[in-house]
C-alpha positions in Angstrom: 35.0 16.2 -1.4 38.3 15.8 -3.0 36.8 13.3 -5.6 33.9 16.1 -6.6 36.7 19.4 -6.5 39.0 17.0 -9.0 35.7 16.7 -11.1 35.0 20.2 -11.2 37.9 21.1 -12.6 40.4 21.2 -9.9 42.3 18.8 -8.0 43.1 19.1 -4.2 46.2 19.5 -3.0 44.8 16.2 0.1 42.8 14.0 0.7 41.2 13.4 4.0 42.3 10.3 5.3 44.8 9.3 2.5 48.8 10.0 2.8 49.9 13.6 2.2 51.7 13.4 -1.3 55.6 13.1 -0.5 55.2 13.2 2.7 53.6 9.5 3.6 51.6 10.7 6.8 47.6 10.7 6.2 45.6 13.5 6.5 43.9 13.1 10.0 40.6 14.8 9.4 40.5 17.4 12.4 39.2 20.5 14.0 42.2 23.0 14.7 42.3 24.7 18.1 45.8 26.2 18.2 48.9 26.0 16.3 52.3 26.7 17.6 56.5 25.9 17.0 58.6 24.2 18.7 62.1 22.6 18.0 62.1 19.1 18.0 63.2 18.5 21.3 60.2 20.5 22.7 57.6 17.9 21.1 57.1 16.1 24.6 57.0 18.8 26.7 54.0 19.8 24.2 52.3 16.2 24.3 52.7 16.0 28.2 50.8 19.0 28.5 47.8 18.2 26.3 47.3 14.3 28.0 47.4 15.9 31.7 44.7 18.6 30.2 43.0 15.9 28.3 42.4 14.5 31.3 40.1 17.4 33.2 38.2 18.4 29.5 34.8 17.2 29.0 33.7 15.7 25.4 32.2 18.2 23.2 28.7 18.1 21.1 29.6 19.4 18.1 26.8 20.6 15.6 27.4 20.9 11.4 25.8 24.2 10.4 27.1 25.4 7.0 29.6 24.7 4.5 31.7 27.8 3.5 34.9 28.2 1.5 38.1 30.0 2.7 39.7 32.5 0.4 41.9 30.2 -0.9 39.4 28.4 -2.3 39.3 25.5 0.0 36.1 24.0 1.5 35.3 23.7 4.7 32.2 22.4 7.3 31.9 24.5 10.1 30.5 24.0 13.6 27.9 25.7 15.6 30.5 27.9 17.7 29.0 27.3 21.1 30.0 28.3 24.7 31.5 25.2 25.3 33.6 24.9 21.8 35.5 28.7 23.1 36.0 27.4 26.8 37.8 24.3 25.5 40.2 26.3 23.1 40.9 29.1 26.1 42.2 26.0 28.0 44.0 24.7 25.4 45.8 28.2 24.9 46.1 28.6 28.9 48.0 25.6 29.0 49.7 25.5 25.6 50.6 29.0 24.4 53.6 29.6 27.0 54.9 26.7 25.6 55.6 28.7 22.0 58.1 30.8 24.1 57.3 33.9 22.0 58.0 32.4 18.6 55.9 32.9 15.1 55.3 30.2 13.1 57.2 30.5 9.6 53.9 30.1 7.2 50.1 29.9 7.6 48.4 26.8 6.1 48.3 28.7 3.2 51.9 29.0 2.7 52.3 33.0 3.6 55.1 33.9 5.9 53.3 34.8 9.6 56.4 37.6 9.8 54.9 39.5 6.4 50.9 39.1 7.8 52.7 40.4 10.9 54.1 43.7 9.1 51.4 44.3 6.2 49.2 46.7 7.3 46.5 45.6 4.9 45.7 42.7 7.1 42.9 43.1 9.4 44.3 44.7 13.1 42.5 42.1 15.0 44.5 39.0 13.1 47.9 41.0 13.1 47.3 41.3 17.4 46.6 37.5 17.5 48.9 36.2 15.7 51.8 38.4 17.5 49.7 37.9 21.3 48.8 34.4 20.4 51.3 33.3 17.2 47.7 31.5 15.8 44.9 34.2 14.7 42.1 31.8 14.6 41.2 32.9 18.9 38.5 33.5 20.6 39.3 36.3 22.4 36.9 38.6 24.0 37.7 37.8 27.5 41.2 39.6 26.9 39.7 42.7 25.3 40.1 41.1 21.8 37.7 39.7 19.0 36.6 36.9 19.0 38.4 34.8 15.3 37.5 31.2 16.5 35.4 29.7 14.0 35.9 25.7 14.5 35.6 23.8 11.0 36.9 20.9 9.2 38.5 21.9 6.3 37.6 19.1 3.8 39.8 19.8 0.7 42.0 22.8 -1.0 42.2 23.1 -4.6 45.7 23.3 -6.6 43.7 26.3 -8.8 42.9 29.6 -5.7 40.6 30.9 -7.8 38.2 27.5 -8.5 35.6 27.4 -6.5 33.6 23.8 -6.2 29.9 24.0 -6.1 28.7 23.3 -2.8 25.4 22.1 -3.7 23.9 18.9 -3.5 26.5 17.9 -0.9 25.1 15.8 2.4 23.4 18.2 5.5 26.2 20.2 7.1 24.3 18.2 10.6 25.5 15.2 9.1 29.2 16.0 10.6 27.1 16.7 13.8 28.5 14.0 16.7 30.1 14.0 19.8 34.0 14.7 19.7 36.4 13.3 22.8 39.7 13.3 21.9 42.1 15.9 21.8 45.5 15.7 20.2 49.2 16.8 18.7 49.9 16.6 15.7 52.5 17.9 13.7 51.3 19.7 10.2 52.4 19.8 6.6 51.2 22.2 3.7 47.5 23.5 3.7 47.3 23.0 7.6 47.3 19.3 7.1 48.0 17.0 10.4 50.1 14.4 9.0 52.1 13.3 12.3 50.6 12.0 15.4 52.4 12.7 18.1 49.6 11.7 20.6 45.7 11.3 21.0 44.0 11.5 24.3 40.9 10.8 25.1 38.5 13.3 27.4 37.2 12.9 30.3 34.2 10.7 30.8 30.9 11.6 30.0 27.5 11.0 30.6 25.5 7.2 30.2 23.3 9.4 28.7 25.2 11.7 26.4 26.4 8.4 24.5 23.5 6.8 24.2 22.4 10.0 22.3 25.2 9.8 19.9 25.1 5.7 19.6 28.4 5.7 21.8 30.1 7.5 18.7 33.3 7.8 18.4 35.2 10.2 16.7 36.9 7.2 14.7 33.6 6.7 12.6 33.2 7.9 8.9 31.1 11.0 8.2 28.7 11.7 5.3 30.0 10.5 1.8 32.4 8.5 3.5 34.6 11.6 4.8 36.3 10.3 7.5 35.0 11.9 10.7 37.3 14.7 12.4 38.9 14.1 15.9 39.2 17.4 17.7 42.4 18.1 17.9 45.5 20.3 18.5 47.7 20.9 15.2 51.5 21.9 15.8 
């Protein structure tokens, strides 16, 4: 995707699966369920958390529906949001969010300070409430009285120029991202909600004989259509 933005007239600011420029960590292709700070020191706690929850998570189908691009421009594959993708990120946040201690982020993965979304009243009410209940506005959260913002994707590539947008015809099936995701992880981020630093992967708990003959025993390790590199579900910090 990067390769075919570049040729249209724009180059991304990543590649999936290359290193982030400057930076050195690749960019782990991955679906975000929460995003949170913490100070260095805090990191463990954080990956300690996700392995014992890790542990008592089932793996996930995941199903490619459509291709859509954010407002920035970037493109992104998203998933058929099932029942099971919204219980997975409400136990992530159960177990995670406390950890945050109250604190914003400094920027989105578009580089706009959280504290200005926060306090411009042009923003839509229901991402202001998240991101100050939740400090991440991408939740699904209904159960709580709230809307429901989670939309699980992959975002594939994010053009230097906001205002290109890269035809997204004659690109492979959105299904062809379809497979069965069992890993959860932390990573740590850098610009354009990148996951450049692994901190820790962890597999899910086990799953059916016959779920993984279904899906060929995939792993979330495998390459996706065009050679994308297939996304590991995972939690970005």
């Amino acid at each position: 995707m990067a390769e075919k933005m570049r040729a249209g007239g724009s180059a991304s600011h990543f590649q999936l699966g290359k290193p982030f420029p400057g930076k050195g960590g690749d960019c782990e292709p991955h679906v975000s369920l929460f995003m949170l700070t913490v100070t260095d020191a805090e990191v463990n706690g954080v990956v300690r958390v996700v392995e014992l929850l890790a542990a008592t998570l089932p793996a996930l189908d995941a199903e490619g529906v459509e291709y859509r691009h954010n407002p920035h421009g970037a493109v992104e594959v998203y998933f058929t949001k099932s029942s099971a993708w919204c219980d997975l990120q409400r136990a992530v946040i159960r177990s995670v969010e406390p950890l945050r201690r109250g604190r914003l982020r400094e920027v989105d993965p578009s580089g706009t300070r959280i504290r200005n979304l926060v306090g411009d009243a042009s923003q839509e009410d229901s991402r202001r409430q998240q991101l100050v209940r939740y400090g991440y506005d991408e939740v699904a959260d209904e159960e709580n009285g709230g809307q429901d913002r989670f939309n699980p994707h992959v975002t594939l590539a994010w053009p230097r120029d906001h205002d290109h947008r890269v035809a997204l015809d004659g690109l492979p099936a959105p299904r062809s991202f379809s497979g069965l995701l069992m890993e959860l992880a932390v990573f740590g981020m850098s610009s354009y909600g990148t996951c450049t630093k692994n901190y820790g992967v962890f597999s899910l708990s086990s799953i059916s004989h016959a779920a993984r003959c279904a899906h060929g025993a995939q792993s979330t390790r495998t390459t996706g259509p065009e050679a994308e590199p297939w996304p590991r579900r995972m939690l970005c910090e």
